[in-house]
Kinemage of the C-alpha trace (Angstrom):
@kinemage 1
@onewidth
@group {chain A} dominant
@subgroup {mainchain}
@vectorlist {calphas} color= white
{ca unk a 1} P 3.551 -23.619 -0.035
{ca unk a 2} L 1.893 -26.636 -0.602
{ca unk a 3} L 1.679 -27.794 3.240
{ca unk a 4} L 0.676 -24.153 3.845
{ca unk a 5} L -2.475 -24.630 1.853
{ca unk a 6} L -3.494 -28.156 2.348
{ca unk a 7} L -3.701 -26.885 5.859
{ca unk a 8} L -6.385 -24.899 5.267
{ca unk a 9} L -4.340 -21.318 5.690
{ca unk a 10} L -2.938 -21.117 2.383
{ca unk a 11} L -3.158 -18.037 -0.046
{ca unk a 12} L -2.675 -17.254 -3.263
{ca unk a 13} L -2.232 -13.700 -1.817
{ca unk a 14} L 1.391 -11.428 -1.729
{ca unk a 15} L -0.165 -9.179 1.200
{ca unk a 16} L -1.692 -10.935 4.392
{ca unk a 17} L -2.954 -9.274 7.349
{ca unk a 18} L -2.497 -10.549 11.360
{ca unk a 19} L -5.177 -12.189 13.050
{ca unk a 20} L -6.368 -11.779 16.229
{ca unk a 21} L -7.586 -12.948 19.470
{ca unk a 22} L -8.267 -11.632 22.754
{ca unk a 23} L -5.901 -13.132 25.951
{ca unk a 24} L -8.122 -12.838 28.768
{ca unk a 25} L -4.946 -13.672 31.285
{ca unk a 26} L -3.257 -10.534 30.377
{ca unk a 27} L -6.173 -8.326 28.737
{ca unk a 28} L -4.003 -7.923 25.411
{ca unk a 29} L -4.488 -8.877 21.749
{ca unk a 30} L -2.563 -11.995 20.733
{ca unk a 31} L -1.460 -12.510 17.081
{ca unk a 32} L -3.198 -16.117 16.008
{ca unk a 33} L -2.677 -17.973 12.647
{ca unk a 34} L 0.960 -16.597 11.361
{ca unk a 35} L 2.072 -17.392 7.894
{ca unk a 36} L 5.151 -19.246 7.907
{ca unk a 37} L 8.829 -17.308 7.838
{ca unk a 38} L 9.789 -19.289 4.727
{ca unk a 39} L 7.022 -17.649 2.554
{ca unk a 40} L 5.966 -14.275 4.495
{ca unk a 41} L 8.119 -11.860 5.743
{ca unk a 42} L 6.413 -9.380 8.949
{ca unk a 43} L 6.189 -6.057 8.601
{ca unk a 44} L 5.282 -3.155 11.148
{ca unk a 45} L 3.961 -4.093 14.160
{ca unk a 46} L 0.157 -3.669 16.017
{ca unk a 47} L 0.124 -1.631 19.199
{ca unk a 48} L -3.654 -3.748 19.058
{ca unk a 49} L -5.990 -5.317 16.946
{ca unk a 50} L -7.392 -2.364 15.860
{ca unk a 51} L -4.068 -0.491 14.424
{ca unk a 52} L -3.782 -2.304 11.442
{ca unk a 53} L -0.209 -1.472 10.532
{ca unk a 54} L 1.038 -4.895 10.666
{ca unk a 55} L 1.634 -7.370 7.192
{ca unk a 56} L 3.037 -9.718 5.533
{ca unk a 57} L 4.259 -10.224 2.316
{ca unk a 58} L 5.287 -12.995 -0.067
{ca unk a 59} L 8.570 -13.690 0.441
{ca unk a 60} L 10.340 -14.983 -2.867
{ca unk a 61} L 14.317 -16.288 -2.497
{ca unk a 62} L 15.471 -15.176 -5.955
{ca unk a 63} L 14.996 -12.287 -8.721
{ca unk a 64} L 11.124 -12.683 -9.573
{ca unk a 65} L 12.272 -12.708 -13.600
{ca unk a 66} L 13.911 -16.330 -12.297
{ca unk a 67} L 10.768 -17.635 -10.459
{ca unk a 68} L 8.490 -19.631 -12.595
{ca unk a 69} L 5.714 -18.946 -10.893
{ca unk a 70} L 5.511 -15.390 -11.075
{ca unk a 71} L 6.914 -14.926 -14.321
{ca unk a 72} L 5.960 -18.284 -16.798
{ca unk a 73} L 7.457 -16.434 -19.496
{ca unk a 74} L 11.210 -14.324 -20.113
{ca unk a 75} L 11.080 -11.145 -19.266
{ca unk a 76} L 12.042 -8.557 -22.277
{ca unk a 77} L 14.228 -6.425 -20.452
């Protein structure tokens, strides 16, 4: 997470949305700028840049009552 936002692309946010830019070469929209795999997972998919169906989401390995980050304190349940 850390190289993700020294880089300038880091967020704080659980939801991202696809960027775009237009490929001339093959008049399509080409997805620019993806979060990495370790932290986001893709889902849906863009027929364009327009559809907006297509997001990530904060990936997290383990139960989010063991992450320290989301939870700083134990949950009562």
């Amino acid at each position: 997470m850390e190289e993700f936002k020294a880089s300038g692309k880091g967020s704080a946010a659980n939801i991202l949305m696809p960027k775009y830019e237009k490929d001339t070469v093959l008049d399509c929209d080409r997805e620019t700028d993806k979060p990495p795999e370790s932290l986001y997972m893709g889902l849906g998919w863009d027929e364009n840049a327009e559809t907006k169906r297509k997001h990530y989401r904060r990936f997290f390995p383990d139960e989010l009552e063991n992450v320290k980050n989301v939870l700083t304190i134990a949950s009562p349940f």
